[in-house]
N, C-alpha and C positions, 0 to 999 in steps of 0.2 A: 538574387537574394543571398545576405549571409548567412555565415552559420548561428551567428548570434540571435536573426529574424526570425529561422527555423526554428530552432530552439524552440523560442518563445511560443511557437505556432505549437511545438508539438506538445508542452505542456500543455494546450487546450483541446480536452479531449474532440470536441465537434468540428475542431479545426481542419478544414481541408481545402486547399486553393491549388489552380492549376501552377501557379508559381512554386509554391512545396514540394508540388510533386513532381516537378521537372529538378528541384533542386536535390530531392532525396536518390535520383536517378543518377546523378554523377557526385553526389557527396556517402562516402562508405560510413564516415564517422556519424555523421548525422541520421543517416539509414540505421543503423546499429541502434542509435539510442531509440528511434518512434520504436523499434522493436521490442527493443526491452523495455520501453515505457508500456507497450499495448502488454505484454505479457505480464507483468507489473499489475496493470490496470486489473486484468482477468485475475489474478489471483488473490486482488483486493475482493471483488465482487465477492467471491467465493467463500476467503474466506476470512477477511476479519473478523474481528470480535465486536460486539455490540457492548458496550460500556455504558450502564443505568448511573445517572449523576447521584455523588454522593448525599445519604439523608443531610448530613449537614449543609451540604452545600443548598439541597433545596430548599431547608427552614430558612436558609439566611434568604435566601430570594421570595421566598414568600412574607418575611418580615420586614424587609425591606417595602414589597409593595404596600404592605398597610398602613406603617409608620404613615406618621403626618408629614415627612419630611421625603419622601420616596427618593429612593437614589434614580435620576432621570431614564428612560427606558434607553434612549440611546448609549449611554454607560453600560448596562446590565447588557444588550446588544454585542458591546463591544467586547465584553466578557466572555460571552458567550461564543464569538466568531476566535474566540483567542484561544480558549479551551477546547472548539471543535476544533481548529489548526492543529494545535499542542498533540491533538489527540490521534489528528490524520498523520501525521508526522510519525509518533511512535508506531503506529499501526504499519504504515509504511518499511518505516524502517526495521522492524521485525518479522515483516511479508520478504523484506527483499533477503535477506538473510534464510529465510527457508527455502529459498527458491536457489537450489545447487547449479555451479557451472553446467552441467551436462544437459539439464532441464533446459537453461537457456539458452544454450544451443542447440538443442535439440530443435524447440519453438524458432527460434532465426533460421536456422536450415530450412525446414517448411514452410516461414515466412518468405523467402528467398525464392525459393519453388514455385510458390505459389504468386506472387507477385510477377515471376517469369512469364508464367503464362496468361497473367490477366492484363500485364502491357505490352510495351513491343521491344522489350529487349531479353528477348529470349537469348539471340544470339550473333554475335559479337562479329564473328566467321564461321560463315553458312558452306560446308563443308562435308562430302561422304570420305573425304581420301584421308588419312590419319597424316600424311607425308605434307598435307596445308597445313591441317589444325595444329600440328605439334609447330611450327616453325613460326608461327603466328603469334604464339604467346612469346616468343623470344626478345627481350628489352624491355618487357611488360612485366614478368614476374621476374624471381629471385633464385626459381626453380626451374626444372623441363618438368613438366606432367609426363604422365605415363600413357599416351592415346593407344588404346587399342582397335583396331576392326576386328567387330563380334557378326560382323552382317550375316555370316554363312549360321551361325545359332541363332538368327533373328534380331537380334540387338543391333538395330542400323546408328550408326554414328551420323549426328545433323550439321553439329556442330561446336563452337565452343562460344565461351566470354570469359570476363572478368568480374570474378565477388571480393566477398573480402569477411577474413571469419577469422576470432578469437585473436587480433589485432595485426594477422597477417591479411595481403592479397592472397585470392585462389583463384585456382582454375575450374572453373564448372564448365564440364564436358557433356555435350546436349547426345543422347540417343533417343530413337524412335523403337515403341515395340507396339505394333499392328498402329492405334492411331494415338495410343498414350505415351507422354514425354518422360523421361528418364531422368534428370540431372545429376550427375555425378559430380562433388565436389572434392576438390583433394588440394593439400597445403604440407606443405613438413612440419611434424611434430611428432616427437621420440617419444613422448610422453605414453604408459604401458596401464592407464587404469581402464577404468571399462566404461567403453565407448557407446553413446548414445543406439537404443534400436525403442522405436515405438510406432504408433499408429495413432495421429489425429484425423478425425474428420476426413475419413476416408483416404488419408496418405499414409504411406508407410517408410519409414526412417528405417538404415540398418547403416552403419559407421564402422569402421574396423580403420587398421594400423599394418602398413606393410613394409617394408625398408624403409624406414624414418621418416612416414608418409597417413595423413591419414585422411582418410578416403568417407566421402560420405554420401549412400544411393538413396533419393527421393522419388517418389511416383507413386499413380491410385492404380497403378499397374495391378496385378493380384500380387501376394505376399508371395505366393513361391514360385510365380517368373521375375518377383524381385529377389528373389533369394538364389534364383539359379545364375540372373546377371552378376550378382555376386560372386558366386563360387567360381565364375567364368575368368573375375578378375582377381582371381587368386590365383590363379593358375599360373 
């Protein structure tokens, strides 16, 4: 499948075929936009505006229908289907504009997470020894991640992959705490404002910036054994 096929696919919200989803599985570029189209999607729901058509606009349509000369209902149809575009368009475009960098990545981080564990590419190189994982990403990224062994605090290291966030590749580094998964992502980025932390649907996001590094912990773990794997990798 193309990118141009996908595309198309993902415009259509009901769209889902096992060809897309093997394509969304090794295309990042394509992955990236269903995400931001589904976040997109959820925040139209939410919270567009409802627009009552103008008085004028409905006299003229209802003089229209009584006139002896009625302008044909497929015209006024077509009208109509051009005004509700017109309409979804602005709405759109003034949805995507409230919706800040941080928010959507926030939602792609979680979506990322969470798509880990619902198919079968959690992990890339299945891995407890830090001395594999790190040497694995080597010709693959742009960077070296920072693999730690947390095991003796609980934080078992599983493994690692490859993501891809904010238009760089990442490394997302897989641990285990008791039977819940961890994902740690992290890429370089200098950048000093303030970093995604929230809680959907029972996952908890916390992001931070460490030598020109910025690191991002996902899991329905509880919030302060993810706060403690945090402070773990501050250290």
């Amino acid at each position: 499948m193309t990118c141009e096929s996908a595309q198309e696919l993902i415009d259509i919200e009901s769209a889902s075929t096992p060809d897309l989803a093997e394509h969304l599985e090794s295309c990042p570029e394509c992955r990236k936009m269903r995400e931001e189209m589904m976040v997109l999607r959820n925040v139209v729901r939410e919270q567009a505006p409802y627009y009552r058509a103008p008085a004028a606009l409905r006299q003229r349509i209802l003089a229209q229908s009584r006139s002896p000369k009625p302008v044909p209902w497929n015209w006024l149809a077509l009208a109509a289907s051009v005004l509700l575009v017109a309409s979804i368009a602005g709405n759109v475009a003034l949805l995507r504009s409230r919706v800040s960098p941080r928010e959507l990545l926030a939602a792609n981080l979680i979506s990322a997470h969470v798509r880990s564990l619902a198919g079968t590419h959690l992990i890339d190189v299945p891995s407890s020894d830090r001395h594999t994982v790190k040497p694995w990403f080597n010709g693959k990224l742009d960077f070296s991640p920072d693999v730690r062994d947390l095991s003796v605090d609980g934080f078992s290291l599983a493994g690692g992959r490859l993501e891809y966030f904010e238009g760089h590749p990442a490394a997302a580094l897989v641990f285990e705490r008791r039977k819940h998964v961890i994902n740690l992502f992290t890429w370089p980025s200098a950048a000093a404002e303030q970093q995604p932390e929230t809680t959907s649907n029972g996952y908890h996001l916390i992001c931070w910036t460490q030598a020109a590094m910025k690191y991002c912990a996902v899991s329905d773990v509880n919030e302060a054994e993810l706060r403690q794997f945090v402070e773990l990798y501050h250290k």
